[in-house]
N, C-alpha and C positions, 0 to 999 in steps of 0.2 A: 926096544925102540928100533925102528925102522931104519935103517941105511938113508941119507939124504945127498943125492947126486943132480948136479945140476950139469948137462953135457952141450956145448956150443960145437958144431959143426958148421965149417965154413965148406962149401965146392968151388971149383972152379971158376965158377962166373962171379965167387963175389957171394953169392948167396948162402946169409949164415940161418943158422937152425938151432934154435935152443931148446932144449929138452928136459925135464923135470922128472927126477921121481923121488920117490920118497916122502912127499909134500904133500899132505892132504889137502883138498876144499882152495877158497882163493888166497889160502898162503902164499901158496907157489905164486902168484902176479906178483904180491911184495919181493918175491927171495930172487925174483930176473928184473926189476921193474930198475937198477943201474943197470943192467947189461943191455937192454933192450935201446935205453936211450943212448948208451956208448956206440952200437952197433947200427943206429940208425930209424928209420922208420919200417915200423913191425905192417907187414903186407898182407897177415893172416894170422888166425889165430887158432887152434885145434887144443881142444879141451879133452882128458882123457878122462877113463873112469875114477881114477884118484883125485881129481879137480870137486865129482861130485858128492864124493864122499864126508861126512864129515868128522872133523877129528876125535878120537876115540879119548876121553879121559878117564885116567884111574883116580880112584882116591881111597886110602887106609886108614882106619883106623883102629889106634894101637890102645889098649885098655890094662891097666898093674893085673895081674893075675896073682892072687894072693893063698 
């Protein structure tokens, strides 16, 4: 499993920046979507190559070996 890091940068002027990885597809909007609203109104939005990805599923199955 992937590392999931969510990074908010604030500068100087006040202007915060939150940052996603980890996150595949429109997960990521759910996993900032309190921080966005604590932080104010979002000005912009820049969608990376992990936003279009989409999430990879595994699945096993196990059978008695006799």
């Amino acid at each position: 499993m992937k590392r999931q890091a969510i990074t908010v940068t604030i500068d100087r002027d006040g202007k915060a920046t939150v940052t996603v990885n980890g996150i595949d597809g429109p997960a990521c909007l759910a996993a900032t979507e309190a921080l966005e609203q604590a932080l104010g109104t979002v000005r912009s939005r820049e969608r990376t190559q992990e936003y279009y990805r989409t999430r990879q599923q595994q699945a096993s199955t196990v059978h008695n070996v006799r």
